[in-house]
NUBA-790406 format. One record per residue (C-alpha): x, z negated, y; residue number from 1; residue in three letters. Coordinates in Angstrom, 3 decimals. Example, Ala and Ser with C-alpha at 12.3 -4.5 7.8 and 13.67 -1.06 7.14 Angstrom:
REM residues 2
12.300;-7.800;-4.500;1;ALA
13.670;-7.140;-1.060;2;SER
This chain:
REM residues 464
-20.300;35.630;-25.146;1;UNK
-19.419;33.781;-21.903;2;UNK
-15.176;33.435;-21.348;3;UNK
-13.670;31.371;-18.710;4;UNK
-13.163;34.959;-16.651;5;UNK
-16.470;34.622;-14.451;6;UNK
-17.922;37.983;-13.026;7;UNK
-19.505;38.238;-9.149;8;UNK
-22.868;37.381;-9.224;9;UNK
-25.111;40.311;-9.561;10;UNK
-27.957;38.483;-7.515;11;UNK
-27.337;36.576;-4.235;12;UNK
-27.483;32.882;-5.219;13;UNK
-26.933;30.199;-2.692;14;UNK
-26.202;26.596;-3.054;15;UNK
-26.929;24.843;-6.340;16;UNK
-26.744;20.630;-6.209;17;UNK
-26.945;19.134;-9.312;18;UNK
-27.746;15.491;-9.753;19;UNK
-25.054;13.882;-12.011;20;UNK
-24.330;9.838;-12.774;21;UNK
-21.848;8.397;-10.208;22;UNK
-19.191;6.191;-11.060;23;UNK
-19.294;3.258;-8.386;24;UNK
-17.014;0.245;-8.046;25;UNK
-18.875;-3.031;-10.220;26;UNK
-18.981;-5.010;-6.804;27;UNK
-18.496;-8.490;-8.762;28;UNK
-14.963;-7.203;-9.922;29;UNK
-13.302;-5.871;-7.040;30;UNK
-12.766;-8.312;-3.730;31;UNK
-15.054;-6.243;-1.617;32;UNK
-15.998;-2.466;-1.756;33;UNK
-14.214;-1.979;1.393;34;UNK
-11.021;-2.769;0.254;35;UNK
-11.358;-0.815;-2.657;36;UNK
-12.030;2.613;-0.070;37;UNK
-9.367;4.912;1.163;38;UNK
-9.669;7.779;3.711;39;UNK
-9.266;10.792;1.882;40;UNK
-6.244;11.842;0.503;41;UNK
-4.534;14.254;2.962;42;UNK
-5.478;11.724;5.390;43;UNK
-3.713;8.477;4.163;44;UNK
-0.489;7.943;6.298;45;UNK
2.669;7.725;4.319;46;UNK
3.710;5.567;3.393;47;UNK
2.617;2.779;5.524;48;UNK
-1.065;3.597;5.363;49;UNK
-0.654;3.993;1.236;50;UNK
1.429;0.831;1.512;51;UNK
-1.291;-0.590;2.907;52;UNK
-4.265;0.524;0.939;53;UNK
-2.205;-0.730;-2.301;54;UNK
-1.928;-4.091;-1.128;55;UNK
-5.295;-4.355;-0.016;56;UNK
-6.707;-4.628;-3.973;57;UNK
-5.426;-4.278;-7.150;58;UNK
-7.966;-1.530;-7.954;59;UNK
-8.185;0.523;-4.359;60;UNK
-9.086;4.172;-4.862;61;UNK
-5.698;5.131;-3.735;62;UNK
-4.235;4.615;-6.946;63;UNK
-6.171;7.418;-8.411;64;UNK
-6.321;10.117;-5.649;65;UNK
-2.446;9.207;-4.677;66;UNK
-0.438;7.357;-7.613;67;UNK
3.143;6.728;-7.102;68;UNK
5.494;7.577;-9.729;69;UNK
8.647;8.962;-10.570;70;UNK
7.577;12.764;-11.289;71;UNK
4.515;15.004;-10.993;72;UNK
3.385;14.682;-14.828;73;UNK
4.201;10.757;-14.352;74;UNK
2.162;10.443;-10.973;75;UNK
-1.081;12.649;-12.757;76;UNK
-0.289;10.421;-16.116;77;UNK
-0.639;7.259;-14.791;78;UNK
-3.950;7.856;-12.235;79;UNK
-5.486;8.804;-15.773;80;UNK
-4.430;5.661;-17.825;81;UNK
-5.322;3.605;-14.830;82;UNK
-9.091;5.471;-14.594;83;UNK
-9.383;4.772;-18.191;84;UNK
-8.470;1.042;-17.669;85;UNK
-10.744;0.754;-15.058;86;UNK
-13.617;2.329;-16.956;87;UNK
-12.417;0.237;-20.161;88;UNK
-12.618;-3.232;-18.087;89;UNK
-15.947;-2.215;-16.411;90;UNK
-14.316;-2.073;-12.781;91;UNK
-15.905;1.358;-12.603;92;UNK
-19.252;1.862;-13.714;93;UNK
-21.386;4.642;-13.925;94;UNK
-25.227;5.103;-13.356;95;UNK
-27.889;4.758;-15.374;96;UNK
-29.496;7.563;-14.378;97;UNK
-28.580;11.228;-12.645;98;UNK
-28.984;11.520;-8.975;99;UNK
-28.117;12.973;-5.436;100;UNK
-26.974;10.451;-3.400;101;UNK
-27.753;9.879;0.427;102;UNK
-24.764;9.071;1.695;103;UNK
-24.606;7.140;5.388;104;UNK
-21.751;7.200;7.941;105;UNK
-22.192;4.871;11.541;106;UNK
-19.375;4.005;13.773;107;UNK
-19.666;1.068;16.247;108;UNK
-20.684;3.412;18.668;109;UNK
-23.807;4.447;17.436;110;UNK
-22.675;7.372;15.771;111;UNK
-24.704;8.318;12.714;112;UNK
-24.281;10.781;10.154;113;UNK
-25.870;11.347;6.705;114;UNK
-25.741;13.832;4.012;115;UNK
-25.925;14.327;0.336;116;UNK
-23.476;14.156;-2.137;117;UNK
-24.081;16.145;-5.932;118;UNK
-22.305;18.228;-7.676;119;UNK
-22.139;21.779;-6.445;120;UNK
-22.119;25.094;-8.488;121;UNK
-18.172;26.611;-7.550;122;UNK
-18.741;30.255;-6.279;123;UNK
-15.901;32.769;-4.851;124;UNK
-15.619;33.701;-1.441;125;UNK
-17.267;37.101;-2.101;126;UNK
-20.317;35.572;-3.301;127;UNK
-21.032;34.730;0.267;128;UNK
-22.194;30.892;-0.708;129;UNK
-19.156;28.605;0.271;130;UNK
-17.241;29.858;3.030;131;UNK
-13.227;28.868;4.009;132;UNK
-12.033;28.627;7.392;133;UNK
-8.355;27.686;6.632;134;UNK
-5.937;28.799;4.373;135;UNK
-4.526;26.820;1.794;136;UNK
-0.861;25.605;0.517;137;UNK
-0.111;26.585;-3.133;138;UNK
1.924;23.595;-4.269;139;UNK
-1.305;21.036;-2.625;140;UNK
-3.286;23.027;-4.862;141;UNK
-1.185;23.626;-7.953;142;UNK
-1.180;19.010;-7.421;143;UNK
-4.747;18.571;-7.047;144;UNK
-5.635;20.732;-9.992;145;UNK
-3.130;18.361;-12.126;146;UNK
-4.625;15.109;-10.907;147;UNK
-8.055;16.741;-12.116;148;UNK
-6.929;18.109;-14.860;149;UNK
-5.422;14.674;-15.961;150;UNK
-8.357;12.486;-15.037;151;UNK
-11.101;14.824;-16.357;152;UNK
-12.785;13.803;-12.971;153;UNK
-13.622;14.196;-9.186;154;UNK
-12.081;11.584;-7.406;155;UNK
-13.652;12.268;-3.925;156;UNK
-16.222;14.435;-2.527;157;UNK
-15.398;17.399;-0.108;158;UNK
-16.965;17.649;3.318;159;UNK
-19.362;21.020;3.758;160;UNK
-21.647;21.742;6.307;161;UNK
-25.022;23.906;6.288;162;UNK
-27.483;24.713;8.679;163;UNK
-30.866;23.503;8.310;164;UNK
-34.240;24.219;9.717;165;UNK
-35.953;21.748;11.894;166;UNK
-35.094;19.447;14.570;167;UNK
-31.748;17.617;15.257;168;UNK
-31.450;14.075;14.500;169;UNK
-32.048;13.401;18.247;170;UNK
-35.153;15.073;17.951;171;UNK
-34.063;18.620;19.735;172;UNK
-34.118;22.125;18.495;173;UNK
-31.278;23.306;16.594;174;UNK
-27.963;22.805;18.461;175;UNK
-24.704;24.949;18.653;176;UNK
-22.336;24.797;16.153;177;UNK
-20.343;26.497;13.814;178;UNK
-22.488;28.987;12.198;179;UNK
-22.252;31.849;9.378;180;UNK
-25.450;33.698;8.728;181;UNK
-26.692;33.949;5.405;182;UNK
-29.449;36.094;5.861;183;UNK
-33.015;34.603;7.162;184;UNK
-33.807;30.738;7.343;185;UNK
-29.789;30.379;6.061;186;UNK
-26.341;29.683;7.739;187;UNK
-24.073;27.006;8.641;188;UNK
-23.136;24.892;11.111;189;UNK
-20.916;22.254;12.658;190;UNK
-20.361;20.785;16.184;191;UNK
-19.484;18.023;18.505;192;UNK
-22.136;15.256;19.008;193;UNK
-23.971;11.947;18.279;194;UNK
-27.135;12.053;16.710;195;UNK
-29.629;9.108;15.739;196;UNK
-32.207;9.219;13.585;197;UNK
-35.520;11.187;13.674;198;UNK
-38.166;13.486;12.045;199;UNK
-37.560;16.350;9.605;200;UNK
-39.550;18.894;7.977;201;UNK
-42.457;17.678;4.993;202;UNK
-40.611;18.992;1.794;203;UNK
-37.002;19.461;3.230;204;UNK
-33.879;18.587;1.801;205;UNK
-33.201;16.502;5.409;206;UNK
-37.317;15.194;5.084;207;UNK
-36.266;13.220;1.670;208;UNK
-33.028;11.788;2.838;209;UNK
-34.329;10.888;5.874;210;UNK
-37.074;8.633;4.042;211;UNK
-34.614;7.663;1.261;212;UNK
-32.535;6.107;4.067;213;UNK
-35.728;3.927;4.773;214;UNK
-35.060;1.757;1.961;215;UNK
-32.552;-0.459;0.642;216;UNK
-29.522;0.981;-0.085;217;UNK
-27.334;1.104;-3.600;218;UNK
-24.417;-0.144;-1.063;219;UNK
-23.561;-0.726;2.251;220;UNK
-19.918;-1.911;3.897;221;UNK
-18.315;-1.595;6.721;222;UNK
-14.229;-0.963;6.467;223;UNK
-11.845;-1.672;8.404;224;UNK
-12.080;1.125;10.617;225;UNK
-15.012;0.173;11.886;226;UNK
-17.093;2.241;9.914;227;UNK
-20.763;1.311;8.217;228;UNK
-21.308;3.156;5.054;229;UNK
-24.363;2.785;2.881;230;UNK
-25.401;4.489;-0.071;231;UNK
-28.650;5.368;-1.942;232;UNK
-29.543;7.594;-4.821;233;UNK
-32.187;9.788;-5.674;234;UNK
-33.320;9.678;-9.311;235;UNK
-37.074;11.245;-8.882;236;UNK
-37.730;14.530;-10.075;237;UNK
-39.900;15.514;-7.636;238;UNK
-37.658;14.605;-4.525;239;UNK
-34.711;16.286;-6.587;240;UNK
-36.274;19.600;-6.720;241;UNK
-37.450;19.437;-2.760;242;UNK
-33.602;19.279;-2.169;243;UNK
-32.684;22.214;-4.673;244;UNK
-35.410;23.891;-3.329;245;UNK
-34.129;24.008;0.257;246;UNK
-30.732;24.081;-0.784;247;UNK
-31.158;27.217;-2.919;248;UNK
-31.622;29.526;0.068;249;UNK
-28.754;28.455;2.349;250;UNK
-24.618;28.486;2.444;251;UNK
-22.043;26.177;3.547;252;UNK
-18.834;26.467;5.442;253;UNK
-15.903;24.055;4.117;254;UNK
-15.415;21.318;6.749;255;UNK
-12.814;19.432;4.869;256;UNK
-11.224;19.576;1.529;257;UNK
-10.349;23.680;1.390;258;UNK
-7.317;22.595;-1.075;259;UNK
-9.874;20.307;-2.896;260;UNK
-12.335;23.792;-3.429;261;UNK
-9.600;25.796;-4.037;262;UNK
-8.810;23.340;-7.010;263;UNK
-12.130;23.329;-8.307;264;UNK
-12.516;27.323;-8.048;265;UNK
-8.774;27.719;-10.486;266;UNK
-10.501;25.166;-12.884;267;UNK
-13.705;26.609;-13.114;268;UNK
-11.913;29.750;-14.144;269;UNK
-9.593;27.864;-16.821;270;UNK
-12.793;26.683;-18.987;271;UNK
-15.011;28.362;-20.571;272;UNK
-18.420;28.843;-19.187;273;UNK
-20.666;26.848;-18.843;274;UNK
-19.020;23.910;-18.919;275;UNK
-19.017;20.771;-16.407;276;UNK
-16.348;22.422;-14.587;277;UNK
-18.350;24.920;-13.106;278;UNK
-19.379;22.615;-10.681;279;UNK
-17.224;20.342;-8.267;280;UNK
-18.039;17.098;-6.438;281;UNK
-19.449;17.839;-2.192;282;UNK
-20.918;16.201;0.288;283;UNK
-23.463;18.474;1.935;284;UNK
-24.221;17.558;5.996;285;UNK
-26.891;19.318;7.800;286;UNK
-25.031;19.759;10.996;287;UNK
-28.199;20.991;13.269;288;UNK
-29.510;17.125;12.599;289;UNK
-25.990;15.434;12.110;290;UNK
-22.910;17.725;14.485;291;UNK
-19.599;16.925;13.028;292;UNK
-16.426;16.093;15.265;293;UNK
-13.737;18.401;15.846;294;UNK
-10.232;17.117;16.163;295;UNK
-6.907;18.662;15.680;296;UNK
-4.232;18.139;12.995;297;UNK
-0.676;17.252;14.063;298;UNK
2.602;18.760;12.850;299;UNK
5.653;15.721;11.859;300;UNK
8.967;18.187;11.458;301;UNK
11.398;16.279;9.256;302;UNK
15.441;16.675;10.059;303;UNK
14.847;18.359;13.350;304;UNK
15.689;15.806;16.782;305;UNK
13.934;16.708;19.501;306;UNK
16.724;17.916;21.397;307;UNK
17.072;20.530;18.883;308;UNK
13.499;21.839;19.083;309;UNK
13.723;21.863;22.690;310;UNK
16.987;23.990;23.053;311;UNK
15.550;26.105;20.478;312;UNK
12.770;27.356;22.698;313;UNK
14.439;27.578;25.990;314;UNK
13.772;30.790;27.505;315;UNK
10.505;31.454;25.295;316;UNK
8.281;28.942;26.345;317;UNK
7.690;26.438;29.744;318;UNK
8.525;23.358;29.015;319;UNK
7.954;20.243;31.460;320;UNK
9.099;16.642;30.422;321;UNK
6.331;14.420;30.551;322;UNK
6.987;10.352;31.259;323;UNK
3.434;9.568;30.727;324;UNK
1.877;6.973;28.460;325;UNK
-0.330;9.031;25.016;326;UNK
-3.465;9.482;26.526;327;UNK
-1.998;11.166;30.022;328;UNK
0.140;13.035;28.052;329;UNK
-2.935;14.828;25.804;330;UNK
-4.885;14.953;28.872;331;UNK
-2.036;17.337;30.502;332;UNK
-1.902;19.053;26.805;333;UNK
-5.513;19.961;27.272;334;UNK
-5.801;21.059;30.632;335;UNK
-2.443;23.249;29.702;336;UNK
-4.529;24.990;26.692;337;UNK
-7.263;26.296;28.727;338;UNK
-4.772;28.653;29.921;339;UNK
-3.247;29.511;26.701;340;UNK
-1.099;27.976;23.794;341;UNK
0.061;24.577;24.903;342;UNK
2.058;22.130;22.436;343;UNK
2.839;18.656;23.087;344;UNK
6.598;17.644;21.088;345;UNK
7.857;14.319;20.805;346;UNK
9.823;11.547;19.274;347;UNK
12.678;10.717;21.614;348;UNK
10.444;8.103;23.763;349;UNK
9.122;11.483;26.037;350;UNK
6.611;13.968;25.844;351;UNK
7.797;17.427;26.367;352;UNK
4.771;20.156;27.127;353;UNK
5.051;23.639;25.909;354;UNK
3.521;26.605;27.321;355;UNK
3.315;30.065;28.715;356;UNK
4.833;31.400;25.606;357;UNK
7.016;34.617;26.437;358;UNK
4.197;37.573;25.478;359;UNK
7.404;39.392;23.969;360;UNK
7.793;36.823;21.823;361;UNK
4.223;36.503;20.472;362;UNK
4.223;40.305;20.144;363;UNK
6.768;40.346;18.268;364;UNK
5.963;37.294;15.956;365;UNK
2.223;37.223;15.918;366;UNK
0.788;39.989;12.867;367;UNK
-1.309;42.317;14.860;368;UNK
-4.198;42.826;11.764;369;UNK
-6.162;39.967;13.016;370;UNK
-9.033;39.616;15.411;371;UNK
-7.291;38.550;18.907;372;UNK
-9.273;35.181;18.515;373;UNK
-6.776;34.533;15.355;374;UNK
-3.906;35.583;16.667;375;UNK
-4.464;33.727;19.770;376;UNK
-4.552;30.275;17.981;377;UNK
-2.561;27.419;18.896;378;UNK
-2.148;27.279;14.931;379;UNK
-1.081;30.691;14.644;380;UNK
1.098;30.720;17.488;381;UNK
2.721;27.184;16.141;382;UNK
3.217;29.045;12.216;383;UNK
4.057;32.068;12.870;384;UNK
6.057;32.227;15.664;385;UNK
7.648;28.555;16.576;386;UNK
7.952;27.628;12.669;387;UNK
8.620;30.863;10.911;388;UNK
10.862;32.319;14.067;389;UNK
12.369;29.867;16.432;390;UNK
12.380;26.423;13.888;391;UNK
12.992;28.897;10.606;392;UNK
10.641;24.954;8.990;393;UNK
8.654;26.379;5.404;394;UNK
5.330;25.621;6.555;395;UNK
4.624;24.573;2.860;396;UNK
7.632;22.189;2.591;397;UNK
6.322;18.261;2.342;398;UNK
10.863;18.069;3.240;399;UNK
10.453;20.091;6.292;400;UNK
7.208;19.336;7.770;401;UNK
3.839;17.089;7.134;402;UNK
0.340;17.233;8.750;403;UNK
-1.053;14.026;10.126;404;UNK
-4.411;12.898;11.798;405;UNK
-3.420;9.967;13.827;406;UNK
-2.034;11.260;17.143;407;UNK
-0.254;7.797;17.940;408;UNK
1.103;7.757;13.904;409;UNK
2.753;11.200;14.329;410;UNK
4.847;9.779;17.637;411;UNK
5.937;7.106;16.171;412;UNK
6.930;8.427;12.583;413;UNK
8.541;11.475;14.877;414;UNK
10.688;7.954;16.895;415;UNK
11.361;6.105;13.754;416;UNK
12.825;9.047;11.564;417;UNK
13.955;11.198;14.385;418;UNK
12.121;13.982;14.175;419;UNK
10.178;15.972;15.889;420;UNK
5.821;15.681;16.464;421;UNK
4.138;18.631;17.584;422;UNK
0.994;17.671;18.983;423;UNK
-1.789;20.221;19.035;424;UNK
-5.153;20.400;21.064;425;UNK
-8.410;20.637;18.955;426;UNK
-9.480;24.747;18.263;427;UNK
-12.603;25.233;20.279;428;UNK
-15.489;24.896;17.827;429;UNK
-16.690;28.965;18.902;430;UNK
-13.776;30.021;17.642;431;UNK
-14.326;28.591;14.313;432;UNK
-17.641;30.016;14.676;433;UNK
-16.925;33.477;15.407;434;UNK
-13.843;33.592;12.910;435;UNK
-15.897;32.158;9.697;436;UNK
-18.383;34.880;10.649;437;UNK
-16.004;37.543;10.229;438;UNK
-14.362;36.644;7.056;439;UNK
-11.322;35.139;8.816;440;UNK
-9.636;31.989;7.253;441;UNK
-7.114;29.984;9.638;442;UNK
-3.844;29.426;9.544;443;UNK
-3.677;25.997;6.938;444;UNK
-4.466;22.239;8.630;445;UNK
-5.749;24.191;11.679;446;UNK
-8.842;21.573;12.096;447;UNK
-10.129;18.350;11.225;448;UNK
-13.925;17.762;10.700;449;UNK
-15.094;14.279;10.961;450;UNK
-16.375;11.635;10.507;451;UNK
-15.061;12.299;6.704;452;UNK
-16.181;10.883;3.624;453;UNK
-14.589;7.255;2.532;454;UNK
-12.776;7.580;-1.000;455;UNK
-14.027;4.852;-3.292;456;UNK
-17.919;5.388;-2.936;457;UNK
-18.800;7.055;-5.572;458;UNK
-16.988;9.199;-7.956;459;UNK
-17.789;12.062;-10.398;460;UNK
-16.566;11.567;-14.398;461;UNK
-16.940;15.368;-16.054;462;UNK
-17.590;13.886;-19.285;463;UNK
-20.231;11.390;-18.339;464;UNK
């Protein structure tokens, strides 16, 4: 008899997409599909940018993946009643029929990405399948799995990367990324570039959504970011089992959403098996045809002024005051971490650069049981040594400290509130590399992989 305790796979299994029926946004009821979107959830500014989303339709995403309320079991309450209301009044609407779905990304660049989105069996880390590069916060978790929980659902897909065979989407060989090997024709991968479309391999996973993207899509609209995003599904047997197929042999590194996975691996083991928990909403990106971007994730430090911080680390670091506009100021921030750790604080109308940390210091803060590429991380550095030593901030405090994407929304949060933004330079995508190779994770919000998924698209009901 199977219990919700779930034993290590005897076998080596890789990754198994299942098709299941989307829930998608009835287009007649809702003022436009891209005002119903969000970013994802760790990514929405607040609370301007949830301000914002709110007020741009009664029914945006945002209201499920982020509802405002007075207490946790009020918040995860009402994003249920109002999924169930949605459902009820036929603003949400799911599929006919089970798919994958192709899933399109362009910026007004030219930049292109695609992948697949399904529902993906939820493996441990031992099992070798889905591989972490960051560590995670207990209390994002312990919130996620109560929104899920409540809702019964998957609100938004997670962002992995594998490695496939075959050309890039430019039409090269396979390009550098970040890679784990999984044993022959297997691995993953993820790296900086712009692709546009080309040829894949007859009978591949990349072969059918490339020709699925030939056709007309389920949806397509552009948000306000400047985004185009199109969607298609795949119904046909046949073209279902070519992506299983090529899927089956392969494993995937976590590009975004490693609170999101840790969620779905403590439900999986709260329910019985089998059971619809065992797997968790993904989208899957082959990053030899499609290279993700790399950017860094910023550090807002409530209730500490800038003067504070600075006085704090006098004597232990360099630090040069920098009257430069944003973009001279991260310029000088990443020609300064070349050499070494480099942080860029602000929030009194000044940049202040930080570097040449005092190797005392770092040998006395930094734990010595980790490869030198970890301990040598801007993001290790910054946690273990500036927050837990010099600031004494709880990394995992949303009073102390928050993580935010927008460089120019961190400065001026850091001006309004007076606090402090600690700017960070993206981690060089080798290091990733080399760490997810070796079983490493990162310290917590150490990267951002993008472009990321829009919220809204497509959602996953467990009980549909």
């Amino acid at each position: 008899m199977k219990t919700a305790g779930h034993s290590e796979a005897t076998t080596r299994r890789g990754l198994e997409l299942t098709p299941f029926r989307g829930l998608r946004y009835d287009p007649d009821r809702v003022g436009s599909l891209a005002s119903v979107t969000s970013p994802p959830y760790d990514v929405v500014v607040r609370p301007d940018g949830l301000h914002h989303l709110e007020s741009a339709d009664p029914h945006n995403i945002v209201r499920l993946i982020l509802p405002q309320a007075g207490t946790p079991s009020a918040r995860t309450e009402q994003a249920a009643d109002t999924l169930r209301r949605w459902l009820a009044e036929g603003i949400l609407v799911a599929d006919p029929d089970p798919g994958l779905y192709v899933y399109e990304q362009q910026d007004g660049d030219g930049m292109l990405q695609r992948g697949i989105i399904g529902t993906l069996r939820v493996t441990e880390p031992a099992e070798g399948v889905v591989l972490p590069h960051e560590d995670v916060m207990p209390p994002v978790v312990a919130d996620r799995a109560a929104l899920m929980r409540a809702t019964r659902a998957n609100l938004e897909p997670l962002l992995l990367t594998y490695r496939g065979d075959g050309v890039t989407a430019s039409g090269t060989t396979a390009g550098v990324g970040i890679g784990t090997p999984a044993g022959p024709g297997a691995g993953t991968a993820a790296g900086v570039g712009v692709g546009t479309a080309a040829g894949a391999g007859v009978g591949t996973a990349a072969e059918v959504i490339e020709r699925t993207a030939s056709r007309p899509p389920l949806l397509a609209t552009t948000t306000e970011d400047g985004f185009r995003h199109r969607l298609w599904s795949i119904t046909d047997p046949v073209d279902l089992a070519r992506v299983q197929s090529d899927l089956a042999g392969r494993q995937a590194l976590i590009a975004d959403g490693h609170h999101r996975w840790a969620t779905y691996r403590r439900l999986r083991l709260e329910h019985p098996s089998p059971s619809p928990w065992d797997y968790g909403l993904v989208l899957l990106v082959d990053t030899v045809r499609y290279p993700l971007r790399v950017r860094a994730i910023h550090r807002l430090l409530h209730g500490l002024p800038v003067a504070d911080a600075l006085r704090a680390v006098d004597g232990l670091f360099r630090v040069r005051r920098l009257d430069a506009p944003l973009p001279e100021a991260l310029a000088a921030l990443a020609d300064a971490s070349c050499a070494g750790n480099a942080f860029l604080l602000a929030g009194d109308g000044a940049f202040h650069l930080l570097d040449r940390p005092d190797p005392r210091l770092l040998a006395r803060t930094v734990p010595a049981d980790r490869p030198a590429a970890w301990r040598s991380l801007d993001a290790t550095v910054l946690h273990a040594t500036l927050l837990e030593h010099v600031w004494r901030i709880p990394e995992d405090s949303p009073a102390h400290i928050a993580y935010i994407h927008d460089t120019a929304a961190t400065v001026e949060k850091a001006e309004r509130d007076g606090g402090t933004a600690v700017l960070m330079h993206p981690v060089r995508e080798e290091v990733v590399r080399d760490l997810a190779r070796q079983g490493v994770t990162m310290p917590r919000k150490s990267t951002s992989f993008g472009p990321k998924p829009a919220s809204g698209l497509v959602l996953r009901a467990l009980e549909i």
